[in-house]
C-alpha positions in Angstrom: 0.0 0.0 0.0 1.3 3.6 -0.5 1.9 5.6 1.8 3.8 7.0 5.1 5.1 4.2 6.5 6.0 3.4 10.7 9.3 2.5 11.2 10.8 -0.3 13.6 12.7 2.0 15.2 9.7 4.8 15.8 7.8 1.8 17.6 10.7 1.1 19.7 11.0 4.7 20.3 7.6 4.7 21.3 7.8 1.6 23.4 10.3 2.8 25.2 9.0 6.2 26.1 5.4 4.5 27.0 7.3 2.2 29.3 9.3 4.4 31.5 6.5 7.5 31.1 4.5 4.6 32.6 6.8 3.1 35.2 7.3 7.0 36.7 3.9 7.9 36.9 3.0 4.5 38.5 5.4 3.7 40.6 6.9 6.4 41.4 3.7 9.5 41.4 6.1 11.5 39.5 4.6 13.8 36.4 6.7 12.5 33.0 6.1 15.5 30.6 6.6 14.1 26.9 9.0 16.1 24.5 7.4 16.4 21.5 8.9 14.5 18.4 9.4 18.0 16.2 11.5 19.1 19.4 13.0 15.9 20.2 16.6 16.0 19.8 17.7 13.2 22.9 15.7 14.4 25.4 12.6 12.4 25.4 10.8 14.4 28.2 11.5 15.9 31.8 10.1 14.8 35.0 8.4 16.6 37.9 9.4 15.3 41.1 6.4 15.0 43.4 6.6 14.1 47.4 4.5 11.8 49.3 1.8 14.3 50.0 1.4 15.2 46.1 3.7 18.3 46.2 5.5 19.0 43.1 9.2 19.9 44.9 10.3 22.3 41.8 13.3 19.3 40.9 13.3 18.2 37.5 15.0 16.4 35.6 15.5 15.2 31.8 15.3 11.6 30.6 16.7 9.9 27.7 15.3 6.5 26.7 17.1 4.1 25.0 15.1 0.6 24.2 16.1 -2.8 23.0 18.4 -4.9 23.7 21.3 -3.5 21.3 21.8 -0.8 24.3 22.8 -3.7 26.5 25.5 -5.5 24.6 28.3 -4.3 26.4 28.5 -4.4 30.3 31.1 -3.3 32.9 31.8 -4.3 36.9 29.5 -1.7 37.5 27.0 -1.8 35.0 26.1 -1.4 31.3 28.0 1.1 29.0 26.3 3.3 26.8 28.1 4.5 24.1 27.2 7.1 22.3 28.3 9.9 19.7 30.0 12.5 20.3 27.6 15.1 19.4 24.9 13.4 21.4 27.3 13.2 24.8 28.1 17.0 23.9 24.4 18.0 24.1 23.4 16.1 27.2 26.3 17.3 28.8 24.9 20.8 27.7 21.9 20.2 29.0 20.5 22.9 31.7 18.8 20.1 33.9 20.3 16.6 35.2 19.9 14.1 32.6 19.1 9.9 33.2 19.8 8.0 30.7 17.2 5.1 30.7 17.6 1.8 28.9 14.9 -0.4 28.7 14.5 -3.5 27.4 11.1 -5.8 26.7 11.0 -7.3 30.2 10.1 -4.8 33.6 14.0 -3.6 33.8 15.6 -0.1 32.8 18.5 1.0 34.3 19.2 4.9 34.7 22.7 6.6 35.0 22.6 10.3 36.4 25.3 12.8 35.4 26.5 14.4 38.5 29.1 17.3 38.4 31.9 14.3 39.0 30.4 12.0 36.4 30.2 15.0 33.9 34.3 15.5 34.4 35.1 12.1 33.9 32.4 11.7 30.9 34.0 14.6 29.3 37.4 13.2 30.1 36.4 9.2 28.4 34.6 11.3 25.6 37.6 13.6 24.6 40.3 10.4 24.8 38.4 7.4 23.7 35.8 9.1 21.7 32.8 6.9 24.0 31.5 7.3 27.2 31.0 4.5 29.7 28.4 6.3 32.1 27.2 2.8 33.5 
């Protein structure tokens, strides 16, 4: 049939943001607010931190999903390693907010990495000598 066709890798993108849009607001009563695709250049949305008592505090942070299991090839001691390009790496560490990295694969799991001031030096460091970043 002609015409505009759905890619693998939209649905996977879409997965992926339903599942951890889905596992924040359920499990953790936190507001995920969805970037929207025109404006989405990594940053798949932010997130409204509320407290117990339905508070929003004023933190927020940025998420990045990554889904399927290509993003888990590669493991360290400490965790998985996310590689990514150096352009991507550059505007995440740009970024005005924290960002998490979230991988998530087909089963309940996804893993996020936060990129503290420390992290950020040794990031830029990995980035700048090795051309990849293990964040994991």
């Amino acid at each position: 049939m002609l015409g505009p066709k759905y890619s693998v890798e939209a649905k996977k993108g879409e997965l992926g943001v339903l599942r951890v849009s889905t596992i924040i607001f359920e499990s953790l009563g936190w507001i995920f607010k969805r970037t929207p695709q025109e404006f989405d250049f990594g940053i798949d949305g932010q997130v409204d931190v509320v407290d117990i008592d339905g508070t929003l505090t004023g933190q927020v942070f940025a998420v990045q999903i990554k889904y399927g299991k290509s993003f888990l090839k590669e493991e360290s001691r400490w965790g998985y390693i996310y590689r990514g390009e150096l352009k991507h790496i550059n505007y995440l560490l740009n970024y005005p907010l924290p960002v998490f990295i979230m991988l998530c694969v087909v089963v309940k799991d996804i893993w996020p990495r936060f990129y503290s001031l420390a992290s950020t030096f040794l990031l830029t460091r990995l980035v700048s000598n090795h051309r990849y970043a293990d964040v994991a």
